[in-house]
C-alpha positions in Angstrom: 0.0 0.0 0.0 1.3 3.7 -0.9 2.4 5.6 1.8 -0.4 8.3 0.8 -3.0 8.7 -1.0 -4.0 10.5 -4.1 -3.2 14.2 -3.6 -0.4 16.9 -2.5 1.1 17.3 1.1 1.3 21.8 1.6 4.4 22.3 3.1 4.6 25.8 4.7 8.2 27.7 4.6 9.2 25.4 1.9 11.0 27.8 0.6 13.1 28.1 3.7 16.5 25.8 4.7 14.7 23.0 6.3 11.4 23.3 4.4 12.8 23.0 1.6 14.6 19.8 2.9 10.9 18.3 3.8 9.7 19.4 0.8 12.3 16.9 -1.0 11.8 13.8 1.3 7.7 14.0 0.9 8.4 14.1 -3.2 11.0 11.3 -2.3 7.8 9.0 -0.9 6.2 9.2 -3.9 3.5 12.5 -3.0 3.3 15.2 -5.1 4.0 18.4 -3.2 2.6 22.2 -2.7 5.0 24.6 -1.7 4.3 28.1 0.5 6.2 30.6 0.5 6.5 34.5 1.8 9.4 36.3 -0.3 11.4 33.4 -1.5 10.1 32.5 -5.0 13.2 31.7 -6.1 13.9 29.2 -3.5 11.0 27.8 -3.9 10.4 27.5 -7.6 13.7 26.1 -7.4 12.5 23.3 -5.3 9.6 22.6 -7.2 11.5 22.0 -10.0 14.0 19.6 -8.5 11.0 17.9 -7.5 10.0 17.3 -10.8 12.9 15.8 -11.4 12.0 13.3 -9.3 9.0 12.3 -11.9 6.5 14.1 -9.1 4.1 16.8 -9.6 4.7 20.1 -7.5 3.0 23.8 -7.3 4.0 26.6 -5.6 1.9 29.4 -3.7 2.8 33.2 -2.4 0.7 32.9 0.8 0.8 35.6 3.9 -0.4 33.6 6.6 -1.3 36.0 8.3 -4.5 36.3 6.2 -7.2 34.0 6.6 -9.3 35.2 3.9 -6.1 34.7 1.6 -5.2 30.8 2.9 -8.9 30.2 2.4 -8.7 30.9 -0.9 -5.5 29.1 -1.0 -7.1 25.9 -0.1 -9.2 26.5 -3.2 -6.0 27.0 -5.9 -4.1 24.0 -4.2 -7.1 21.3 -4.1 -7.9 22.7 -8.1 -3.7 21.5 -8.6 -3.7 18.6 -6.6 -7.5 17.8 -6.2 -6.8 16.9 -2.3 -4.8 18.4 0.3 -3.8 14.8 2.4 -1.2 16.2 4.5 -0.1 19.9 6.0 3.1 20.2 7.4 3.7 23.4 9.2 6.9 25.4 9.0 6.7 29.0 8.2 8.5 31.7 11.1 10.6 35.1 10.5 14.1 34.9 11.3 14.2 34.8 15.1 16.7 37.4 16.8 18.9 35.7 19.5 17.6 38.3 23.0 16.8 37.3 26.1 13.5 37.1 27.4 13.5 40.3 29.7 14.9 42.3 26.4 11.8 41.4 23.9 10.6 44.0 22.4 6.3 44.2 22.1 7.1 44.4 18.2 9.0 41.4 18.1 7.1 38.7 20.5 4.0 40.0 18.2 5.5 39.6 15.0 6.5 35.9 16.0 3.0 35.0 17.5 1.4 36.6 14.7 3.5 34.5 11.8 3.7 31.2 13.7 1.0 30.9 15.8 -1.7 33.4 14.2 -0.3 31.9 10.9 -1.0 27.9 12.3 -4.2 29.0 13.3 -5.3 30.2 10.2 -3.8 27.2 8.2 -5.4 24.9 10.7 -9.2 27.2 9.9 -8.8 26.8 6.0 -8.0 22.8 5.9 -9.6 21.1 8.4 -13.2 21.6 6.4 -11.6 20.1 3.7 -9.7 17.1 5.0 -13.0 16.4 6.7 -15.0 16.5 3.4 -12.1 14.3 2.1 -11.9 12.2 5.2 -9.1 12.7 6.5 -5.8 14.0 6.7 -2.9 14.9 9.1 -1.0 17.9 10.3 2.4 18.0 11.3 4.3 20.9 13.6 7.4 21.6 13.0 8.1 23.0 16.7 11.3 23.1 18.7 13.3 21.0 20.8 13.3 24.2 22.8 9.7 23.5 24.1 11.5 20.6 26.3 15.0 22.4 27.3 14.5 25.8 27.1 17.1 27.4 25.1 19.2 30.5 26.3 18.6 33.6 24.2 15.9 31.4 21.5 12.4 32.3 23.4 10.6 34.5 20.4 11.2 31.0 18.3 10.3 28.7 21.4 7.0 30.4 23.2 4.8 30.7 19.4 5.7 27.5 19.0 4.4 26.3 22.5 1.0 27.9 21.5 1.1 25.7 18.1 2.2 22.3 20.5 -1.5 23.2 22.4 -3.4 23.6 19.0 -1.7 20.2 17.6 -2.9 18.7 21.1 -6.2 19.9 20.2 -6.6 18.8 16.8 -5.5 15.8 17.8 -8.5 15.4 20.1 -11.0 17.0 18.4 -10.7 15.8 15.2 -9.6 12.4 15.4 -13.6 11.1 14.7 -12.9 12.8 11.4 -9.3 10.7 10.8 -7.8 13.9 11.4 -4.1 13.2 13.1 -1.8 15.7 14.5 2.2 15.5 16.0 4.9 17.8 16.2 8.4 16.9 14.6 10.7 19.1 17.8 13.7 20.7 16.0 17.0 20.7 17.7 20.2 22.5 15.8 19.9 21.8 11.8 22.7 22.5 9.7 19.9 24.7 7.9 18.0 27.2 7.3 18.3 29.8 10.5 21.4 28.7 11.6 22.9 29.5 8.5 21.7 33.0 8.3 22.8 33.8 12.1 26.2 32.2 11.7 26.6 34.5 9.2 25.4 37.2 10.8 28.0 35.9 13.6 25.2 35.7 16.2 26.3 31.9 16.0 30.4 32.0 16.8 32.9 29.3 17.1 32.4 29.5 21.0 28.9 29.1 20.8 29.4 26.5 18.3 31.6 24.6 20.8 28.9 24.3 23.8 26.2 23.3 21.8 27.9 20.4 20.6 29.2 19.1 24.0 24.8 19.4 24.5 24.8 16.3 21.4 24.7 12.7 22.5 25.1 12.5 18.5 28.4 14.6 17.9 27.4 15.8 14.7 24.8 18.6 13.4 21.1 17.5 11.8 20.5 17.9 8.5 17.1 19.2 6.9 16.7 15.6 5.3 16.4 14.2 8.9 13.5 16.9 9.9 11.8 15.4 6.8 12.1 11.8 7.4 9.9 12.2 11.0 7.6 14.7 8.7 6.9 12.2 6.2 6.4 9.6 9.0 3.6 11.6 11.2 1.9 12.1 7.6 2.0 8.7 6.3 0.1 5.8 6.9 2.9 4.3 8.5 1.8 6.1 11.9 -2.2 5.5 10.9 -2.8 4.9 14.4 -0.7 7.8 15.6 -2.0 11.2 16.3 -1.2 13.8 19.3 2.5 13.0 19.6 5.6 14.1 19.2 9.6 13.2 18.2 12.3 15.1 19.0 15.2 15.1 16.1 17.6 16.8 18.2 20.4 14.4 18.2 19.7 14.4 21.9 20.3 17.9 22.8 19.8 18.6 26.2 19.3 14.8 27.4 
């Protein structure tokens, strides 16, 4: 039996470092694939294209998620690509400035909880009527390893994704009489995506570098493909019977 059924998983930041990664692995199980993006269409058209490659259809989508009214409609161009949505994996966020909690500013906690957890919610309004009319589907979080050990300095990525780890809890109860599952994939450091942009920006030094590996009981850095592995997993029939859960890929970070 396929892994999925007829359809597209939505993969949201799939133009960013690890989305773009989950984006591959889903194609790589045989699915085709619908790719949101923000200001990457590059990135993402890119993607879409190396999933072609693969001999699987893709699509992409300019989507603010902060707009319900504009993921509603969304919902509508996606299913008229891929004729179902089976599977949303949620991964969209701003780049998160490294400050402690006492330093937030209102502008920036708001601008997180308004992309990634404003932003879930809204996703999580627009699809559920339609994987209920198509009966079923899963959604999968893309949180942080954070949410277990809290991470010095990483709180405005951390605290929005708490509030989506609640809602995934609650889809997960709520809609499980419509074969609706929900987990959370918990990130730990990805040699991806955000760390990428803030070792370049040298927010991310050697020192720091240093410490966070003694933190590994795997001495190495994860890789995006890893993130999509568990993503693919949560969405697949493979974990049928699996719904309100979650895996931390975090090489152990923190144990």
């Amino acid at each position: 039996m396929a892994d999925f059924p007829d359809g597209a998983a939505i993969i949201f930041g799939g133009s960013g470092g690890i989305g773009k990664g989950v984006a591959l692995e889903f194609a790589m199980a045989g699915t085709d694939v619908a790719i949101c993006y923000n200001r990457k269409e590059d990135v993402a058209q890119a993607t879409a294209e190396a999933i072609r490659a693969l001999g699987v259809k893709a699509s992409i989508h300019k989507a603010d998620v902060r707009d319900r009214v504009a993921l509603e409609a969304l919902v509508e161009t996606a299913v008229a690509e891929h004729g179902r949505i089976h599977s949303l994996v949620w991964g969209a966020g701003p780049l998160v400035p490294q400050v402690p909690l006492a330093d937030w500013t209102e502008e920036q906690f708001r601008q997180a909880v308004e992309v990634e957890a404003f932003g879930f919610y809204n996703a999580t309004r627009a699809f559920i009527p339609h994987m209920r009319e198509k009966g079923g589907g899963s959604f999968t979080h893309l949180g942080s390893a954070g949410h277990d050990w809290w991470p010095k300095l990483d709180g405005l990525s951390v605290a929005p994704k708490a509030i989506n780890e609640a809602l995934i809890k609650g889809i997960a109860k709520e809609e499980g009489r419509h074969e609706i599952r929900a987990n959370s994939v918990l990130i730990g450091v990805i040699d991806a995506g955000m760390f990428h942009e803030l070792s370049a920006q040298g927010v991310f030094d050697e020192k720091w570098k240093e410490e966070t590996h003694k933190l590994l009981c795997l001495k190495r850095w994860g890789e995006a493909e890893d993130i999509g592995q568990a993503a693919v997993f949560f969405a697949s029939r493979r974990a049928n019977y699996v719904t309100g859960q979650t895996i931390s890929v975090s090489g152990g970070f923190g144990v």
